[in-house]
N, C-alpha and C positions, 0 to 999 in steps of 0.2 A: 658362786663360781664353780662350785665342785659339783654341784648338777648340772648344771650346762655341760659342765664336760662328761659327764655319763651319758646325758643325751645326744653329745655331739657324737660320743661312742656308736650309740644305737642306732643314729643315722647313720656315720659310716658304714657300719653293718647292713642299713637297709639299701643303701647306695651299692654295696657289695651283690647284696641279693639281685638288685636289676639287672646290672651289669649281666648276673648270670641268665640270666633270660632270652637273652642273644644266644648263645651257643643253644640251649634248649629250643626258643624258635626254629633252629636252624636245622636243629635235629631231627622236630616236628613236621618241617620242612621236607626231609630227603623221605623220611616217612612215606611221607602224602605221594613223592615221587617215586617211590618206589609200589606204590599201589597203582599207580596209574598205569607203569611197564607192566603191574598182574592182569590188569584190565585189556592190558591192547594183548597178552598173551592168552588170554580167553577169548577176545574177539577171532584172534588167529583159530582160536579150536574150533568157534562157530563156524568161522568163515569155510576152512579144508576141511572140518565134517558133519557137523550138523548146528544147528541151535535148538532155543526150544521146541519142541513135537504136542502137536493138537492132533488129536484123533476126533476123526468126523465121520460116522454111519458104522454099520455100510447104510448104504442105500439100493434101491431096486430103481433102476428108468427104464422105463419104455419109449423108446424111439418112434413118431407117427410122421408120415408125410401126406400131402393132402394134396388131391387136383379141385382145383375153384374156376368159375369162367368166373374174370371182370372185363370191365367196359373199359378197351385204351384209345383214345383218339390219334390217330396216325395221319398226316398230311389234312386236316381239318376234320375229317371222317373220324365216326366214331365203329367201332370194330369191338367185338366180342371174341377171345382169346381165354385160352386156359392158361393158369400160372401154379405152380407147384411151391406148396409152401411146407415148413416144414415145423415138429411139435418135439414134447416131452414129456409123460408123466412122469413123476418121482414120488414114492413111496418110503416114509420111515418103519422102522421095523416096528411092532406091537413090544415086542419086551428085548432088552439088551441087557446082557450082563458081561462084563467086563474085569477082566484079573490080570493075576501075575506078579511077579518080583520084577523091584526095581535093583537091580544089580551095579552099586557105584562105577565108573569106570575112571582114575587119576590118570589125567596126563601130561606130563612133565614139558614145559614149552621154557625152555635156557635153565633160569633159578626159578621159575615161578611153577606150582602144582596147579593144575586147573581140575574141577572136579564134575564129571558129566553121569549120565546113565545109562545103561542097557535095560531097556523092559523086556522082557521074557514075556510076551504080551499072550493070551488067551481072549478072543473075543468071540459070541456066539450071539445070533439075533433070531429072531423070530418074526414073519411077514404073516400077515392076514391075506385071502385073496385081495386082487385089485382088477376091481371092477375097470371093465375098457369101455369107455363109451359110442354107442354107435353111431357115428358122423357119415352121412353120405360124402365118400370119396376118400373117404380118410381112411390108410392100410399102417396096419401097425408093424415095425420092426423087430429083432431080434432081442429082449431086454438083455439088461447087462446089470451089473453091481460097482457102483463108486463107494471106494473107501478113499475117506481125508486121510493125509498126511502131511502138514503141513513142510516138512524139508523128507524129501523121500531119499537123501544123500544118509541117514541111519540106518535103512533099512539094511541090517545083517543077516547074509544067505538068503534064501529064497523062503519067501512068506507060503506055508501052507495054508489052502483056503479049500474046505469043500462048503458046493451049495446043493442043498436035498442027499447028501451021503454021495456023491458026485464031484472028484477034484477037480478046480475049476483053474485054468490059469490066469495070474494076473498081470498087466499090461501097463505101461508106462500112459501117464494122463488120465484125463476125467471125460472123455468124450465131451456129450452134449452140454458137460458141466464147467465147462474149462474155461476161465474167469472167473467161476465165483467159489470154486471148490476146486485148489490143488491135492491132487495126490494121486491113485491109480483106479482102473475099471478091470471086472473082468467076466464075460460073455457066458450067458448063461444058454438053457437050451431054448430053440425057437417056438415061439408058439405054432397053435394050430391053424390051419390058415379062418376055421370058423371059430374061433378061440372067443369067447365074450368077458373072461379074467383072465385075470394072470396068479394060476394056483399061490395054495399060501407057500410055505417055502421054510428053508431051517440055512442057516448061514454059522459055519466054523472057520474061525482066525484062527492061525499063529504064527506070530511074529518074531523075529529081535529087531529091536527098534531102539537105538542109540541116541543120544541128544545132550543137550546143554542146558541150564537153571532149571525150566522147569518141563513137565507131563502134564498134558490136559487132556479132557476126554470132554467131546458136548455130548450130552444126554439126548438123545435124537429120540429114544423109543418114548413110548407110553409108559411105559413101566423101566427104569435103568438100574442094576445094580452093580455094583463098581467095588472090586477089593484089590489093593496092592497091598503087597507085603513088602521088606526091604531087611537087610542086615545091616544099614548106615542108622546110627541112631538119633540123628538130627533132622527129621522132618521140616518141612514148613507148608501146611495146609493153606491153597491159595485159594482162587477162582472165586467162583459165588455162592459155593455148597461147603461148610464144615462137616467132615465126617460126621455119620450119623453114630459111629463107633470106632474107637482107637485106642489101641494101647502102644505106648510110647517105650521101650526097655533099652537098656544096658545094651544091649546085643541086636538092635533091629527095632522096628516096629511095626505093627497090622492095623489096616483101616478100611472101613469099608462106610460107602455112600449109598443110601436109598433114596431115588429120585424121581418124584411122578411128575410128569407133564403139566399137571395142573400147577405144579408149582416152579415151572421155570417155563420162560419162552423161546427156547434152545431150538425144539421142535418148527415151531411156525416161522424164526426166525429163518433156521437153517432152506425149510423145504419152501420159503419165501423166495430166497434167494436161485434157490437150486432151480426156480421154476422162472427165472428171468428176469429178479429187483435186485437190490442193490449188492453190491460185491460182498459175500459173506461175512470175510477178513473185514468189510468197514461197519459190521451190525453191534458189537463189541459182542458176540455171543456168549451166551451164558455159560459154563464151564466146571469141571471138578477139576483145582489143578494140587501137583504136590510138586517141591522141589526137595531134591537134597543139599544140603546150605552144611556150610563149617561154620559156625557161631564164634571159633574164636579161634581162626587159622593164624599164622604167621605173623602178618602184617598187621592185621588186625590187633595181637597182643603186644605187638611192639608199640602200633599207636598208644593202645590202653596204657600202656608203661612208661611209655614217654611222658604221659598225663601228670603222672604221678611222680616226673621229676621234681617239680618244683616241692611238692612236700617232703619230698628227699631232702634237701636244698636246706629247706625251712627247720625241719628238725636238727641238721647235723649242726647249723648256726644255732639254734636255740641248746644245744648240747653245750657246743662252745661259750656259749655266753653265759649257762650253768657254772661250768667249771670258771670261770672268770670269776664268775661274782661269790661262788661257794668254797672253794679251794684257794682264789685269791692269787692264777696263772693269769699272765698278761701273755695274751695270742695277737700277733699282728693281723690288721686287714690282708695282708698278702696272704699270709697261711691260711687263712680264713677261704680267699679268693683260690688259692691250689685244691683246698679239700673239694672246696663248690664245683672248679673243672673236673676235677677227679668220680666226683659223681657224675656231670653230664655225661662224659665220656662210657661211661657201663651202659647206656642207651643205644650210643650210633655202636659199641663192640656187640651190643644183642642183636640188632637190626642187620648187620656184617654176618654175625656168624648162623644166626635163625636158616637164611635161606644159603647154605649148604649142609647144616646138620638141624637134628632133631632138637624142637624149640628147646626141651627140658635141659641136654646137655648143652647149649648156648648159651642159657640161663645160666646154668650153674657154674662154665667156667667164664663166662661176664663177670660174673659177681664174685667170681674165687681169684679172677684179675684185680677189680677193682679194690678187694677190701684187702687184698696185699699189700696192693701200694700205699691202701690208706694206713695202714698198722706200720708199717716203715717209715713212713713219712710223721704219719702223729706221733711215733716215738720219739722222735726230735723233738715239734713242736711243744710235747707235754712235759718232754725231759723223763719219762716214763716207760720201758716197756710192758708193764703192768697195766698200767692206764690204757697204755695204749692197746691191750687184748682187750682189755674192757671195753673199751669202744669200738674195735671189730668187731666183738663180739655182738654187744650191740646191734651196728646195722648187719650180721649178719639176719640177725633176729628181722630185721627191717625188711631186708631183700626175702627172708621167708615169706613175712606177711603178704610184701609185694605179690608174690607168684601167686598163690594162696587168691589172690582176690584176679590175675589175671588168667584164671585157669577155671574161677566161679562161673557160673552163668547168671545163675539167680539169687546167688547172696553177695554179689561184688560191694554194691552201694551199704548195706547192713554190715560186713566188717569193716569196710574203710569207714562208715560213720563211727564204730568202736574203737579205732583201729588213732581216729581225732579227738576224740573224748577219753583215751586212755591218756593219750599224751599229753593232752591238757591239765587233766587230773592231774598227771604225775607231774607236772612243771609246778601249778597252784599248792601242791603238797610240799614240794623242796624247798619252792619261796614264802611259806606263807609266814615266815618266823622271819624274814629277813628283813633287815633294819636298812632302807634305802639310801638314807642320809647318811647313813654311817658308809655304807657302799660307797657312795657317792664321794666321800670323804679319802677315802681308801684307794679308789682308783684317781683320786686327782695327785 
């Protein structure tokens, strides 16, 4: 009879535990909605200023029109007519190299931080002559240069561009390219009217070019080299090329990509498209991308912490149930059920107070809230103010570890694994002399 009633004990208790799992759902709940308000307040950044930016060439076209006789039959009669049709070459450059700092830009949209870029862009290309070929009838136009941009709403101040040591302006649209390549053109000098290429050529960018998640670059030359720098120190290396070299620091990080043709089809793709198949945007073209990412912003730590209520939850009952069976205090299921709310609650007061102050100070006064109450509160229950610092003390030690593993990146999982196996240890240690029957006896 006297273990049944220990066990009926331990069920109560575990019946207590579910119970708390509702208010933690619940919590986990406003969470998840409270990310979703981050999300539509980043789509707001996209939408009034930019999103993500692909960078595409430059490129060189050459504009051709052409008079052709065909045969049209009119009223049964068949009739010979000229018709004017009209062309494009498009030339990749021979070598591209590609730089600059990405420079974070935070934008504050209600409670919610949105985090985007400025590139400080530097881009310079190099063209080989391009051969025009001789077509009876066919007059070739004035060439020009398209540069992609995939949202031209970034573009900050006016883009310097010279081509051949010659400033060139640039112009809203892609001319002959428009459908398969957005972003701008801008008009180079005419050729000769006997002109048989079109000389080689030296192309200078420089941009500020704003945007959201992420920066791509397609490798259009023969030869691309690609370096961003940054002072954000949380990279995320996307696209289809891993830097070929990166240092990742404290303070920022340097990367740079070397990329031949032979080894991506960025080029045939692009100049596939540029030349009249399929919309560029649907080739999924190949890319060097980087974004700057918060690893472990706001919302994000409040999930992580919320996670780890219920092992809150789990220890401070397993504390109780210590002092029960070692000290020989009888705690009610209510008290038991107050301590359990009193921890849920230090979750939704972080998640409240995160997004108007800085997480750390949140944190700390959550937690200098909650383990007040609990030190008042369990100095009752225990009949102890002594006991009861000891057990503040305690989860204050708890809510350390907490932070400690929500501030980690890469050792989260390796201290909460120790963090489980310490408190296991320590419980198997305090009971491993305990005589259960006699417990059982005790508490009936």
């Amino acid at each position: 009879m006297t273990s049944l009633k220990l066990l009926l004990r331990f069920l109560t208790i575990g019946a207590l535990f579910l119970v708390l799992l509702v208010p933690l759902a619940m919590i986990r709940g406003v969470v998840a909605d409270r990310q979703v308000h981050r999300d539509a307040a980043e789509q707001r950044v996209t939408e009034s200023m930019a999103g993500p930016q692909r960078l595409v060439g430059p490129l060189r076209v050459v504009p051709w029109t052409a008079v052709r006789q065909v045969n049209t039959t009119v009223a049964g009669k068949v009739e010979l007519r000229e018709e004017t049709v009209s062309g494009h070459l498009v030339q990749a450059p021979a070598t591209l190299h590609a730089g600059g700092e990405l420079l974070p830009d935070l934008r504050r949209i209600g409670l919610y931080d949105v985090l985007g870029f400025r590139w400080q862009a530097d881009v310079q290309a190099a063209f080989e002559p391009l051969p025009l070929p001789a077509v009876d009838g066919r007059r070739y136009g004035t060439p020009y240069l398209v540069l992609g941009v995939d949202d031209v709403r970034g573009l900050v101040g006016h883009p310097a561009l010279e081509a051949d040591g010659a400033a060139a302006r640039l112009e809203p649209g892609t001319a002959d390219l428009a459908g398969s390549i957005e972003g701008l053109h801008a008009r180079l000098a005419p050729l000769a009217g006997d002109a048989t290429q079109l000389a080689a050529g030296q192309v200078r960018l420089r941009m500020g070019l704003a945007g959201t998640r992420s920066l791509a670059i397609v490798p259009v030359g023969d030869s691309n080299e690609v370096r961003l720098q940054s002072v954000w120190p949380h990279p995320q290396f996307g696209g289809d090329f891993l830097p070929t070299r990166r240092e990742v620091r404290s303070d920022g990080f340097d990367a740079s990509w070397s990329v031949s043709s032979l080894a991506s089809s960025a080029r045939s793709q692009v100049l596939g498209a540029a030349r009249g198949g399929e919309p560029e945007r649907a080739l999924g073209t190949d890319s060097i991308a980087v974004s700057l990412v918060d690893p472990v912003d706001v919302h994000t730590r409040v999930d992580r912490a919320s996670k780890y209520g219920v092992l809150f939850v789990v220890l401070t009952f397993v504390g109780f149930a210590l002092l029960e069976l070692v000290r020989g205090l009888r705690i009610h299921p209510l008290q038991y059920l107050m301590v359990g709310l009193a921890l849920a609650i230090f979750f939704l007061l972080l998640l409240g107070l995160s997004e108007h102050i800085a997480f750390g100070r949140a944190y700390l006064a959550s937690a200098a809230a909650c383990i007040g109450l609990q030190f008042v509160y369990v100095s009752g229950v225990l009949g102890s103010w002594w006991r009861a610092g000891v057990f503040a003390g305690l989860l204050a030690g708890l809510y350390g570890v907490l932070y400690s593993l929500l501030v980690s990146e890469d050792n989260a999982l390796l201290m909460g694994s120790l963090l489980l196996f310490g408190v296991l240890a320590t419980v198997m240690l305090l009971t491993r002399r305990i005589d259960w029957y006699e417990r059982s006896a005790t508490l009936g």
